[in-house]
N, C-alpha and C positions, 0 to 999 in steps of 0.2 A: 571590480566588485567592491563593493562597500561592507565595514560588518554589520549588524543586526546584534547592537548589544542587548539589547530586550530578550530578544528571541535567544541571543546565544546563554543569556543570564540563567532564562526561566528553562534551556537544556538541561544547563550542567546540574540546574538544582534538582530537576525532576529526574537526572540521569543519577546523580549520587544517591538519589534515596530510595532508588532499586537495587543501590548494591550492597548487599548483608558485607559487616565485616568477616567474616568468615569466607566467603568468597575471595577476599582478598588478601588472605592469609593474616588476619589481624584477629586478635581476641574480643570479643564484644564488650565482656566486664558486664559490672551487675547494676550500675547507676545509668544506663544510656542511655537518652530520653530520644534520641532520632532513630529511627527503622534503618539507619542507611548508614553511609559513610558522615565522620563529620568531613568540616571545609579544609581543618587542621592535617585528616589523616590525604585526602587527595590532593593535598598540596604536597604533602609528605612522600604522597607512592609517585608523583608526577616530577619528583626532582624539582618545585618551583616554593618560594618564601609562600609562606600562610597569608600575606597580605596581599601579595599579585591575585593571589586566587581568589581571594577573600572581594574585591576589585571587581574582577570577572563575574563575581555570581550579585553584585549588585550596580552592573550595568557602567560601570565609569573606570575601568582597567583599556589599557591600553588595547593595542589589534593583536592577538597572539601571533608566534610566528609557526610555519607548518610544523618544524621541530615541535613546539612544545604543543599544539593539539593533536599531535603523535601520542606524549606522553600523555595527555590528559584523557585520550581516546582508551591506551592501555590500563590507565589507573582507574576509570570507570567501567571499563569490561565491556566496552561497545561494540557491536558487530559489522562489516564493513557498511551496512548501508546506516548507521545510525554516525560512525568516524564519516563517510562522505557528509551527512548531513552536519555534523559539527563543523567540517570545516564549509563549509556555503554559510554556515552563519555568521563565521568569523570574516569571512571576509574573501577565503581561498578556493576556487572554483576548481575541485577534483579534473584529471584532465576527461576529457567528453569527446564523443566523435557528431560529426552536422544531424539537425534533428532531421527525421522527415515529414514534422505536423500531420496534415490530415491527410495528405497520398501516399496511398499504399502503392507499393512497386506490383510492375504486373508479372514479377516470378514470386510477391508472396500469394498473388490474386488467383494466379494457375496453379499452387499448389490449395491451395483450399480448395479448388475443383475438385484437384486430385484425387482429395480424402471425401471419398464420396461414404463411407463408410462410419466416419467418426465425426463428430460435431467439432467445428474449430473456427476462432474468431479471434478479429484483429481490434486488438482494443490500443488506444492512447495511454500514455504515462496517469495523463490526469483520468484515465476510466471513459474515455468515449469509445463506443460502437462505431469502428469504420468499416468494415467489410467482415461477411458468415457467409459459411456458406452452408447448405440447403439442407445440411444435418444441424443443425445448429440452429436455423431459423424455425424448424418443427420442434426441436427441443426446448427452446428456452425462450421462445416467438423474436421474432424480425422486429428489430429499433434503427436500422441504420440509416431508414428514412426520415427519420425524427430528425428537426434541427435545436444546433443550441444543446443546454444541458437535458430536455428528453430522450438523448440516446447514452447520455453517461448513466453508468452503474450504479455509480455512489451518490450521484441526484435523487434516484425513481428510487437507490436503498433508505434513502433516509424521508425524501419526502411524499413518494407515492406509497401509502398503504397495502395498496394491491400485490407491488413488488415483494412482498414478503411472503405471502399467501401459497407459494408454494417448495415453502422452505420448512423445516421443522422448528416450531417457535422455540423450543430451548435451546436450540443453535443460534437465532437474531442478535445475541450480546457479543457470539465471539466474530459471526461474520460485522456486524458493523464496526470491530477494533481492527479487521481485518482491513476491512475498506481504508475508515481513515489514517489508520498508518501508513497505507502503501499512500493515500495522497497526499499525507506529509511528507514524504520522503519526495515526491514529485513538485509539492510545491516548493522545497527546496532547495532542487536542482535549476526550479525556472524562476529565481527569486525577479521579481520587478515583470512578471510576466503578466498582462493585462487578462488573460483567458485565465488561468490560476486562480488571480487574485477576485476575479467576478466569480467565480465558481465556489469558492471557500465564504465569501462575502454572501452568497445567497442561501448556502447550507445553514450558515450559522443565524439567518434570518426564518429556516423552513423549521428548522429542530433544534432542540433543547440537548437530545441523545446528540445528536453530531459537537453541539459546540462544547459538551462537557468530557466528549472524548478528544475535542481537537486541545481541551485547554491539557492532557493528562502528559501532550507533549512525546507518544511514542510513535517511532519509524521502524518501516517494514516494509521493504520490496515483496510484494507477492511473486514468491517463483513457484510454489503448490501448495497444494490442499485437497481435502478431500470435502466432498459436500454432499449433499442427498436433495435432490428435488422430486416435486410430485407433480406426475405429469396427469392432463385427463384423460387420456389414452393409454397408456402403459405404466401408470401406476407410480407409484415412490421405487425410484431408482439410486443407486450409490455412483457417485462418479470420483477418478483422481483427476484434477484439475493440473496438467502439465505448464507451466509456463515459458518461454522460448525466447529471450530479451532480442530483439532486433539490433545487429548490428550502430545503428543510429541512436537509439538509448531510450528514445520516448515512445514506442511500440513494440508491443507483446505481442507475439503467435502462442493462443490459447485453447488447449487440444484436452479433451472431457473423453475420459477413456476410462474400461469397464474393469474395475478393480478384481484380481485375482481372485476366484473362488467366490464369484457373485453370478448371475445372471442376467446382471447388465449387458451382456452383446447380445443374449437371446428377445429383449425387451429391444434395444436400438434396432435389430433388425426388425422388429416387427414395425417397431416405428416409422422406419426407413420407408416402410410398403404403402401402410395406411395412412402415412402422414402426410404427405408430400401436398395434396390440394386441399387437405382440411382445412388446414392451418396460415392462413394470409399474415404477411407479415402486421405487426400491429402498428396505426400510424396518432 
C-alpha cells in the first residue's frame, strides 16, 4: 500500500480540531484561537518533534511508522475504526481476513429464512443490498434486484428523494453523518478499489449534503442504532438496528428488532400477515 498524504493531512487536521484540550488533560488558557488541539500540543502528547508533525499535517512528512500512528491515534482520542482508518492512510493495512464481495454464503442465506419473524438483511461494506429476507422486504421494500448503485443505501439516501419519505425529517441530518461515515471508514479499508471509488465519485456529483459531509472527514462503522420508520400499513414504528460484522469484513447481517417497552412486535406481526403479497419488491 502506498500512503495518501492528502487524505492522511486533511485526517489528522480535522481529527485534532475535534479534540477539546480538556479532553486531553491540558488547560485551554484564555487566548486560543483553534476549537481543538494545536499542532504543537499533538506532537507533544504523541512523543514526536513539532516539526515531523507539523510535516504530516501539510502533506510532505515522511510515511509514519505503525509505532508512532499508535501514538498519534492515542494523542487524538480516536476510536478503533477512525485508528484503522489512520493507518490505511498512512500507508499500513490493519490485518483483514478475504472479502466475500457480492456472495453471500448459503448458511447466511438459511439463516435469513430462519428469522421468519424479524426483518434481516445482508448489506456490503460500501451499503449494497445483497440478500432480505421476506420480513424485511415488506418492511422496508425489495432492492436487491436493483443493479449498480440502486440497491446501495447511501445512493437512493442521498440521491433519491423518495428514500427519505419515510423517515422522520429531523432525524435526515444525523442518518446521513451516519451513512457517510460508515462509507468512509469502507472506502478506506478498499483504498484503490474501482467500485468504492465510482461510488463516492458519483455521490459527490448527485449531492451537495453528501460531498460537504464527506469533506468533514469523520469515520464510523455502523454496529447500531436506533431509527423509526413509517410504514403505509402499520404506521411509524421504532426499531434497534443490530449489526453483525461477517467474519470476512465487508458484509453485515443487519437484524431490525422491536425495542423494549414499544409495540413494535405487535405491529411486525401484523405486518407479517397482511404484508407478504401487498408489497412486490420495488425494481
Amino acid at each position: 500500500m502506498t500512503i495518501d498524504r492528502r487524505g492522511l493531512a486533511d485526517f489528522l487536521r480535522r481529527s485534532r480540531d475535534r479534540v477539546r484540550p480538556q479532553d486531553a488533560g491540558l488547560t485551554p488558557g484564555p487566548r486560543r484561537r483553534t476549537p481543538g488541539l494545536r499542532r504543537e500540543e499533538v506532537a507533544g502528547l504523541a512523543g514526536m518533534s513539532a516539526d515531523y508533525y507539523i510535516r504530516l499535517e501539510q502533506a510532505r512528512g515522511p510515511q509514519p511508522s505503525p509505532q508512532m500512528l499508535a501514538a498519534l491515534a492515542r494523542a487524538l482520542r480516536l476510536d478503533t475504526d477512525e485508528r484503522d482508518h489512520l493507518h490505511l492512510l498512512a500507508g499500513h493495512r490493519p490485518p483483514a481476513g478475504p472479502v466475500a464481495g457480492d456472495h453471500v454464503s448459503p448458511g447466511l442465506l438459511h439463516l435469513l429464512d430462519q428469522l421468519e419473524t424479524t426483518p434481516a438483511q445482508v448489506l456490503s461494506d460500501l451499503g449494497d443490498v445483497l440478500a432480505q429476507n421476506a420480513m424485511a422486504r415488506v418492511l422496508l421494500g425489495g432492492v436487491c434486484t436493483v443493479s449498480e448503485h440502486g440497491r446501495n443505501v447511501v445512493w437512493r439516501w442521498f440521491a433519491d428523494p423518495e428514500a427519505r419519505t419515510a423517515y422522520p425529517i429531523e432525524e435526515h441530518a444525523h442518518y446521513s453523518r451516519l451513512h457517510v461515515a460508515d462509507l468512509r471508514a469502507a472506502f478506506g479499508r478498499r483504498s484503490g478499489d474501482p467500485a468504492a471509488t465510482r461510488l463516492v465519485e458519483r455521490l459527490h456529483g448527485a449531492s451537495e449534503e453528501f460531498a460537504e459531509l464527506w469533506e468533514r472527514h469523520e469515520v464510523g462503522v455502523r454496529r447500531h442504532n436506533r431509527m423509526r420508520v413509517a410504514h403505509p400499513v402499520i404506521g411509524p414504528v421504532d426499531l434497534d438496528c443490530q449489526v453483525l460484522l461477517a467474519p470476512e469484513g465487508d458484509q453485515r447481517l443487519v437484524l431490525f428488532t422491536p425495542p423494549p417497552g414499544t409495540d413494535t412486535g405487535e405491529r411486525l406481526a401484523l405486518l407479517r400477515v397482511v404484508g407478504g403479497e401487498q408489497f412486490a419488491p420495488t425494481t
